[in-house]
Structure formats: structure tokens, C-alpha cells
N, C-alpha and C positions, 0 to 999 in steps of 0.2 A: 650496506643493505639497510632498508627504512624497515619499519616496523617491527611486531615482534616475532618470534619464531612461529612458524607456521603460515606467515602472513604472504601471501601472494601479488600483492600489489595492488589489489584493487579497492572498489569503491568501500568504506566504512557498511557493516550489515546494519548497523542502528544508527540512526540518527540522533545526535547530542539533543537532550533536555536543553530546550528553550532555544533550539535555532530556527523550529518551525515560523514561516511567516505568519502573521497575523490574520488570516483570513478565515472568512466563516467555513469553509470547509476544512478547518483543523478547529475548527471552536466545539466546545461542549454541549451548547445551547442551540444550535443548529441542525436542522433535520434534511437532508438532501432530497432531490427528485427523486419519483416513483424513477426503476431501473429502464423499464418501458420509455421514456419521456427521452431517458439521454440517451439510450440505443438509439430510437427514432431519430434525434440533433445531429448523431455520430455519422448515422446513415446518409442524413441529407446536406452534411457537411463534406463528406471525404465524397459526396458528388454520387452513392450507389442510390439515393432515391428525388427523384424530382418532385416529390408533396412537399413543399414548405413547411419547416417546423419549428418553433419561434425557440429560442435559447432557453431548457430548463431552469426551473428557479427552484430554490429551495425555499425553509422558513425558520422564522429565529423570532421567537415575542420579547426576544430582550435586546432590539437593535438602538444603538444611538447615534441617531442624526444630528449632526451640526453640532451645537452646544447646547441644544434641551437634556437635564440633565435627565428626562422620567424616560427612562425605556419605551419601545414601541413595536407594535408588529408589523413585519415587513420580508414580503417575499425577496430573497436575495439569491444572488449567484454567486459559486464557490468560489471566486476570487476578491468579492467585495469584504472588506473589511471595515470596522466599528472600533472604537471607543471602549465595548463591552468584552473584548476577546477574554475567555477563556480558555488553554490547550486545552482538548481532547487527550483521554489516557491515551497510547499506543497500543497498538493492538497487538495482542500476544503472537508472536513469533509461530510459522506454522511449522510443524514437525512432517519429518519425511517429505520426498520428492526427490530426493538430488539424485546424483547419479554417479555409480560406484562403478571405478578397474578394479581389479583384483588379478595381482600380480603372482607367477610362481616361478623360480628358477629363471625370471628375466624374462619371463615371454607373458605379454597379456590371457589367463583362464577366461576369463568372463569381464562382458562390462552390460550397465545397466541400471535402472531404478532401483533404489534404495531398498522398497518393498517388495523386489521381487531377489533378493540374492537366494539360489540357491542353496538350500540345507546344508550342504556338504561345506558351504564356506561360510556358515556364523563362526564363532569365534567359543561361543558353548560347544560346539557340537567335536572341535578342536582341543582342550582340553586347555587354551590358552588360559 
């Protein structure tokens, strides 16, 4: 058995410090497209709208080109990568969502969202 107790097999939930690729969309200096812009790319890519819509761009004033060593501004796309990388923190872990069985006597009582378990089954209300 591979990992540690509890462990299911599946993908790592975090991603190790410093395996992020280098690219402006994990960079700190970097500002993405308005959400509008890449919805719109999304749409006219996977084919649901036939407006042409040119590949969002994001912006970064601190990109380096070639071997100039002074920084410069320049509209980029999230896979383009610089000279200037900095990670971006990670972004905090979001709480609730998942989805709970809740077993009794070997037969499935409930299954469902995390925030909706019924009262009867917290684990306060049980005396656990």
C-alpha cells in the first residue's frame, strides 16, 4: 500500500512549492484578462459562437525580453514565460463542498453536501 493512512490513491491535494512552471499565469506581477474576454475565447474556441475573438491577453510591467536587462511592459498570455518569474502565493484551500455517506448498522442513512448534513448526524449533537 503507497501512501499514508487515509490515503486513497489519488492525485496529491497541494501542489509541492517550486514545481509550478514558470509562466506569467502563476507569476505575482501579473494581471490576467477581464473574465468576460476569456469566457468570450472559451466560447468561440470549443465552436458555441462564431464572432471571432482574438486570444486574451493579460499584463505584467515587469516583463524581460531577450537579454535587456530593464524590465518592460507588455501584454502577455498565460503561458508565456520571462526571465522575471516570480510564484504567486497559492491560494488558500477552500473549505466545505465535498460530499458526505454517513453509515449506520452497515447500510448507507444519508449521503450528500458537506453543509447540508442533517442535525441528527453532527457529531455535537451525538455526544461523541
Amino acid at each position: 500500500m503507497t501512501g499514508g493512512f487515509g490515503h486513497n490513491g489519488g492525485p496529491a491535494l497541494e501542489e509541492p512549492v517550486g514545481t509550478r512552471p514558470g509562466q506569467c499565469k502563476h507569476c505575482r506581477h501579473w494581471r490576467p484578462p477581464p473574465e468576460g474576454e476569456r469566457q468570450a475565447y472559451e466560447a468561440f474556441r470549443l465552436g458555441h459562437s462564431r464572432r471571432r475573438v482574438r486570444r486574451p491577453t493579460g499584463a505584467c510591467d515587469r516583463v524581460l525580453i531577450g537579454n535587456n536587462p530593464r524590465p518592460a511592459f507588455s501584454a502577455t498570455v498565460g503561458e508565456f514565460g520571462c526571465r522575471n518569474f516570480q510564484a504567486a502565493p497559492l491560494a488558500p484551500m477552500p473549505k466545505g463542498g465535498g460530499y458526505v455517506t454517513i453509515w449506520q448498522g452497515g447500510r448507507i442513512v444519508w449521503e450528500g453536501a458537506e453543509e447540508a448534513i442533517p442535525a441528527r448526524f453532527l457529531q455535537e449533537d451525538l455526544g461523541l
